[in-house]
C-alpha atoms as a printed R data frame, in Angstrom:
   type eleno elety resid chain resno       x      y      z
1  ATOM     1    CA   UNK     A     1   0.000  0.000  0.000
2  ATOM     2    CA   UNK     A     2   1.610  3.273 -0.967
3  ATOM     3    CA   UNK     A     3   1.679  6.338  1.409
4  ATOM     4    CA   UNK     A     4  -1.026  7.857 -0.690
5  ATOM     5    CA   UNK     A     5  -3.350  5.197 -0.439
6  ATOM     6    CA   UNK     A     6  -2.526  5.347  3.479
7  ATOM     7    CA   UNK     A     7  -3.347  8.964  4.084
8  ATOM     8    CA   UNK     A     8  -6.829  8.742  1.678
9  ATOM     9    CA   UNK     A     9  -7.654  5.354  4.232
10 ATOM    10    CA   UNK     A    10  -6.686  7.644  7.348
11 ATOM    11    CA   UNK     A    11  -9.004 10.245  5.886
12 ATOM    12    CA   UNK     A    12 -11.464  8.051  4.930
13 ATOM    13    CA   UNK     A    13 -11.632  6.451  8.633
14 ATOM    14    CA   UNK     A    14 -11.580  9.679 10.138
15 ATOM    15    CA   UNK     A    15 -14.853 10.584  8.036
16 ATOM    16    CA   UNK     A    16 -16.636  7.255  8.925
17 ATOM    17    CA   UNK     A    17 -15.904  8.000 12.566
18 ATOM    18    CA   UNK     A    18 -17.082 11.748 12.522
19 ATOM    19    CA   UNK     A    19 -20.188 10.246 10.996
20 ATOM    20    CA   UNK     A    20 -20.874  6.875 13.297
21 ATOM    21    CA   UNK     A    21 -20.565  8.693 16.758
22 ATOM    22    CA   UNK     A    22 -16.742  9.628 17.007
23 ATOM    23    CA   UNK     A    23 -15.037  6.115 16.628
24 ATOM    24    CA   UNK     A    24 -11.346  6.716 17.008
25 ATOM    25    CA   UNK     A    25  -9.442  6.092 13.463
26 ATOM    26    CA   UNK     A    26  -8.329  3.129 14.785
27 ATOM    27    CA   UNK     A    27 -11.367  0.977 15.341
28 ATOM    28    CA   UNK     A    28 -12.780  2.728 12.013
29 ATOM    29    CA   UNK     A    29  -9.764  1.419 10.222
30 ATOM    30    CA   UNK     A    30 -10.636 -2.183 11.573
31 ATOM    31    CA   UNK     A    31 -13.984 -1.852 10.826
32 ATOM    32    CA   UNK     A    32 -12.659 -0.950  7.212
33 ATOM    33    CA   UNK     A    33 -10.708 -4.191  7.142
34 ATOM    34    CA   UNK     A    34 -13.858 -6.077  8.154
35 ATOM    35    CA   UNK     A    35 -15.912 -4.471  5.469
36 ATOM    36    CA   UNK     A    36 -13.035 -5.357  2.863
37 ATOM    37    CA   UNK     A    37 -13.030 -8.935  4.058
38 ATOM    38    CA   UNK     A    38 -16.730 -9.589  3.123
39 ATOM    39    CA   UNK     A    39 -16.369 -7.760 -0.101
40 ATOM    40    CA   UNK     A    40 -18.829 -4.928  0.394
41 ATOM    41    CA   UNK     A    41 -15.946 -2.281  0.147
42 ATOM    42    CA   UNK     A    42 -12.259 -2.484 -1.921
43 ATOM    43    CA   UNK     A    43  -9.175 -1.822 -0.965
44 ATOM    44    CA   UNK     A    44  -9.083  2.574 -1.075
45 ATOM    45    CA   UNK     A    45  -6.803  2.881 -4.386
46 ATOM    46    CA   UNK     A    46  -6.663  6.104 -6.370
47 ATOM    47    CA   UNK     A    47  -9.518  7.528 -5.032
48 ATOM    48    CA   UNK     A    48  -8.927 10.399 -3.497
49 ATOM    49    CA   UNK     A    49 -10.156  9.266 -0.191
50 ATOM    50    CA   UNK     A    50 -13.174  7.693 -1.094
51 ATOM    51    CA   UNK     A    51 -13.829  4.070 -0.709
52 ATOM    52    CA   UNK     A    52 -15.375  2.194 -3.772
53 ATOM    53    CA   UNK     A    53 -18.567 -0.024 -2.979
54 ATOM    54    CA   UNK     A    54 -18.898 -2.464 -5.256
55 ATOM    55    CA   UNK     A    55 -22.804 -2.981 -4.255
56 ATOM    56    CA   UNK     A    56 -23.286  0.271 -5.098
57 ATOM    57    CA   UNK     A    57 -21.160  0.485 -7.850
58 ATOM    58    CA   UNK     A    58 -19.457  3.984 -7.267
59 ATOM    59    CA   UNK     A    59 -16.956  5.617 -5.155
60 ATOM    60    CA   UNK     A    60 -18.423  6.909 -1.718
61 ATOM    61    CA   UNK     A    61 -16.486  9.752 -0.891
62 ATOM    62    CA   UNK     A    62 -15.795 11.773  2.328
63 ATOM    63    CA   UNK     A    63 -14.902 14.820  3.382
């Protein structure tokens, strides 16, 4: 994973945790990983911190 795709990740868990009650980054990055594992989000690449959900078919992003 390059630094880019860390720091849009970062951002991205930051956003989900503003929005679902102030989760630190931290357990919104694990809940991330848990998301990827079951396939309802991808890996955050070249998105400019959005996260793509394939069920959805387009790039949720936050900010």
């Amino acid at each position: 994973m390059t630094s880019r795709q860390k720091r849009a990740r970062r951002a991205a868990a930051r956003a989900i945790g503003i929005e679902c009650g102030g989760m630190s980054v931290r357990a919104t990055l694990n809940h991330l990983d848990q998301l990827e594992k079951v396939g309802l989000i991808e890996p955050i690449d070249n998105y400019e911190g959005g996260v793509y959900m394939p069920d959805l078919g387009a790039v949720v992003k936050f900010w």
